[in-house]
N, C-alpha and C positions, 0 to 999 in steps of 0.2 A: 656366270662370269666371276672370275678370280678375282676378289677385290684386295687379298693378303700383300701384305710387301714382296718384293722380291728380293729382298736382301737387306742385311742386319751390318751395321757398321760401327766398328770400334776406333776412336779416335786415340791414338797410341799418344802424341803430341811429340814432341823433339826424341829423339832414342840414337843413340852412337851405335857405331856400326860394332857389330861382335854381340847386338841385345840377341836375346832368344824370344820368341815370339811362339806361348803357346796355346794349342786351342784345342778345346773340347767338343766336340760334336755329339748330337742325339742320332744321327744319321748321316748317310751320304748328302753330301753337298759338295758345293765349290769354296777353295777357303784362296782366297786373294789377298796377297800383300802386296801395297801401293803407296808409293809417296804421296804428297799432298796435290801434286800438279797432276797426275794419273790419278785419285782418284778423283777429281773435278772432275776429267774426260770422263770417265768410267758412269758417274752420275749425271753425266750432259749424253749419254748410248755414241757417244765418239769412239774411237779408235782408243785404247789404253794398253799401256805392258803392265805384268805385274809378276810376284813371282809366286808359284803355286798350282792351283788348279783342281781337279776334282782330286776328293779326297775320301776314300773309304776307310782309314786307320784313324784312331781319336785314340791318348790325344796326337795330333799332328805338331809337329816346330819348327820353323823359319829363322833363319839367320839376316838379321838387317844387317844389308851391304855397306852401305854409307852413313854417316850421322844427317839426319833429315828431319822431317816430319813425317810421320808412317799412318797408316791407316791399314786395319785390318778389314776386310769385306767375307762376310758370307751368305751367297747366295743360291739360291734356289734354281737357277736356267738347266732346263735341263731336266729337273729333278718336280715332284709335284708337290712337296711337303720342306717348309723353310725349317733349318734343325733350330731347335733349340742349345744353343750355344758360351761357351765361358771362354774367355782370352786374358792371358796374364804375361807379360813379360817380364822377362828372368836377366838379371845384370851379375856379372860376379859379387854386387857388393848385396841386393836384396831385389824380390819380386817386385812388380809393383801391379797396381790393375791397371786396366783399358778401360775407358770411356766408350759407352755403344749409343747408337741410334739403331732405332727402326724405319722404315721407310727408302724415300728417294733423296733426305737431305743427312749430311753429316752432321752428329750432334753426339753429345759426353749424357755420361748416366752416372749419378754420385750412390747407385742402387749395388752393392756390392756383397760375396758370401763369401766364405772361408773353407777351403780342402781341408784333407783331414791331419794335411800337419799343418795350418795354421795359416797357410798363405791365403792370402787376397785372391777373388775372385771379380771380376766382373759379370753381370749380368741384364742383358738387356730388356729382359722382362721376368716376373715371378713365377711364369710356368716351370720350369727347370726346377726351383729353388722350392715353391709348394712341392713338387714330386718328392725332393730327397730328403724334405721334410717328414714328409707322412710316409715314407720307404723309415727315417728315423724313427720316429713315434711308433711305428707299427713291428718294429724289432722290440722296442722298450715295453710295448706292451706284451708281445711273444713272451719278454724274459720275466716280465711278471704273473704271466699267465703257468710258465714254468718253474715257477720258485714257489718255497714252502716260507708261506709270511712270518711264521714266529722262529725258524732253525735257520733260512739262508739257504736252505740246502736244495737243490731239485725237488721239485715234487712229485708223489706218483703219477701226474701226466707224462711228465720230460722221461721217469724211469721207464715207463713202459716202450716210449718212442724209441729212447736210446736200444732196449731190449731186443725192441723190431730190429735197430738197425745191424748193429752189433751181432747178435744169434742170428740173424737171415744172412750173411754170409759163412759157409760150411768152413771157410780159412782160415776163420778166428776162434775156430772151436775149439782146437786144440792148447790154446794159449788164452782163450776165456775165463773166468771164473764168475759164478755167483755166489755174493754172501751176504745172507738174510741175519739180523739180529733183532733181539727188543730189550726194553731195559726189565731187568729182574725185577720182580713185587713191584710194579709199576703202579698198578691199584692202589697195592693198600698205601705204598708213600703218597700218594697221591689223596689218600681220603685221610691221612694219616697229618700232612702239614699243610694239606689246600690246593688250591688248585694253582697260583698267585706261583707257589714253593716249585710245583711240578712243569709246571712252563718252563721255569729257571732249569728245571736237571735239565731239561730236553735239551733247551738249547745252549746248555754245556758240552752233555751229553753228545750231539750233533758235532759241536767246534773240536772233543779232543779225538772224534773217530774219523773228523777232517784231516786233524792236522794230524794223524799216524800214516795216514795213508800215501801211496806215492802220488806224481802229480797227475800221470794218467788215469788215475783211479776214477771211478763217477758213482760219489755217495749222492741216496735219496732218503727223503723220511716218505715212506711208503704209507704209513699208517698212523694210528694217533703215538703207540713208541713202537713202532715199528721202522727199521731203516733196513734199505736194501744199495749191497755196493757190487759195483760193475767192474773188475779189473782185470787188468792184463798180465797175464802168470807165464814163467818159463814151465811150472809145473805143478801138480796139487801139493806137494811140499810148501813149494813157494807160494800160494794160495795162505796153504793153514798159518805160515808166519805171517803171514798180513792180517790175516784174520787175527789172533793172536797180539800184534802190537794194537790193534786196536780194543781189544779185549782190556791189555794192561794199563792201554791211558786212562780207560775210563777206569777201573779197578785202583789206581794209586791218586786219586783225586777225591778229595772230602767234599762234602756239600755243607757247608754253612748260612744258616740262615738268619745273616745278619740283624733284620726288621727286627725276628722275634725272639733272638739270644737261645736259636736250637744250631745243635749240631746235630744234623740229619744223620750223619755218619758217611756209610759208604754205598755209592750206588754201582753194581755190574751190570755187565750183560751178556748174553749166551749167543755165540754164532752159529750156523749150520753152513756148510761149505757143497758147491758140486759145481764140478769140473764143466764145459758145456756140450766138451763130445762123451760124456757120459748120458745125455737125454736126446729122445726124441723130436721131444718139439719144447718149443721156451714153454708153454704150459707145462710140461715135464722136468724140465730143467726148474722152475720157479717151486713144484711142489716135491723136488728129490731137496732144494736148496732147507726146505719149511720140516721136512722127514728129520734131514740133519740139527735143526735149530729146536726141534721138538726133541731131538736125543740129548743133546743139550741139558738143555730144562728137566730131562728125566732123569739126568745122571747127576743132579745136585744145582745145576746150574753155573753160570760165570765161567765161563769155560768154551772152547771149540771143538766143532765136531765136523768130522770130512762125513758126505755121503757115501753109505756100502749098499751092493745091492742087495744085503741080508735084512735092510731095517723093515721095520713094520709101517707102514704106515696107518698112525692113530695122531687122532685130533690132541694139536696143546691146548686145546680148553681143557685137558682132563686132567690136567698139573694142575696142583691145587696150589693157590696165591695166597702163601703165608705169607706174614711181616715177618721179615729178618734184618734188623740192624746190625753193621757188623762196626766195628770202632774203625777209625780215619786215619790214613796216616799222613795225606799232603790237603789241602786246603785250597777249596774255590767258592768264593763267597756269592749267594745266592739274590740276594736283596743289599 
């Protein structure tokens, strides 16, 4: 036997005619609007008018005819599952909430949550309001499960998903690009002023290859200085300038390291560029993008390189990682 309510009741209280009356539903139901003298009938199973009725569209809205006392009703008859529901009505001058009950008697509920521009909600019980909670929490934790903690930036989960999504449609191949970098003598600055100093490049490093880039772009730090960017090209020309402004941000920024009265000097970095209707498959495409970022590194470094299909394919572990400090010309302080 059913022992559930059969209908949720929002007490609107006095409302002039022209209010808007709007409601949320989790499912089909009945959504009733009723004065105070109709819904008495309505909760005595008398005969009642109201204005409304089953209702598949959420949200739904009602125009109160008269300035009255109103009551919202939503019920179950009919239907086997009572929605979960939010009622708020809208006056020209501000929103305000509805008061709900549950059950067979009318009664106000001072329990209330907020849309996502800020208005007032009603809510007659915490199921609804738990759900879009932990639907929130579990975005927030998505986005940190997809960030790179010390850069901001994607991390190589979010890159490769993106990759999937992006390269598995053949439409975008054409106007795709990938472009893999790392930062130059990454090591030795790194064994060279700590490890405290090499955090700081990175995530300098990371914020000026952000901000060169357009806004569709999708930078990741892939690796420990490894970054790989995802963009949208009219063509591999337009490709290599991208690649390239991001080259020159990082290239005209000094590293100063405030703490210990060093100037690091200048830090680069080398790109490898390919096109994505240039590869067979994203594995193809990810190591034409590593061919070019290893031509890179073999030609002196600091610099970008388009993928040909003449290159060799040979491992960059086999560029040897000298220190080269080059003197600063602009200044970003590290510590």
């Amino acid at each position: 036997m059913d022992f559930s309510p059969r209908y949720k009741c929002y007490a609107l209280g006095k409302q002039t005619a022209g209010t808007v009356v709007e409601v949320v539903l989790s499912c089909i139901n009945n959504i009733r609007l009723m004065d105070q003298a109709n819904f008495q009938r309505y909760s005595e199973n008398k005969t009642f008018q109201f204005i409304g009725g089953r209702t598949e569209k959420s949200p739904a809205r009602f125009t109160v005819p008269r300035t009255a006392n109103w009551h919202v009703v939503v019920d179950k008859i009919d239907f086997d599952t009572l929605a979960n529901s939010n009622v708020r009505t809208i006056s020209p001058k501000s929103p305000k909430p509805a008061g709900s009950s549950s059950g067979y008697k009318a009664g106000t509920s001072n329990s209330v949550s907020r849309d996502p521009s800020g208005n007032r909600f009603a809510r007659p019980d915490s199921e609804a309001y738990v759900v879009t909670r932990i639907l929130r929490e579990l975005n927030e934790y998505k986005q940190i499960a997809n960030t790179d903690a010390l850069t901001g930036l994607s991390n190589r989960r979010a890159f490769d998903t993106r990759m999937t999504q992006v390269f598995g449609d053949p439409q975008n191949l054409p106007t795709t690009a990938l472009i893999l970098t790392d930062i130059d003598h990454f090591k030795s600055f790194n064994d060279r002023f700590g490890h405290a100093v090499g955090d700081r490049v990175l995530k300098i490093v990371a914020e000026k290859i952000r901000e060169s880039l357009p806004a569709s772009a999708f930078p990741a730090r892939t690796g420990g200085e490894e970054f790989g960017i995802i963009v949208e090209v009219a063509s591999q020309n337009a490709a290599y300038e991208i690649a390239e402004l991001a080259r020159s941000a990082v290239e005209i920024t000094a590293f100063l390291n405030k703490a210990g009265g060093t100037d690091c000097g200048r830090v680069t970095i080398s790109l490898g560029i390919c096109m994505a209707d240039n590869a067979m498959t994203i594995e193809d495409l990810y190591n034409k993008a590593d061919q070019a970022l290893y031509a890179s590194k073999k030609d002196g470094r600091n610099k970008s390189t388009v993928f040909e299909d003449d290159m060799l394919d040979d491992s960059a572990s086999s560029v040897a990682d000298t220190t080269t400090i080059i003197p600063h010309r602009s200044s970003a302080r590290l510590m």
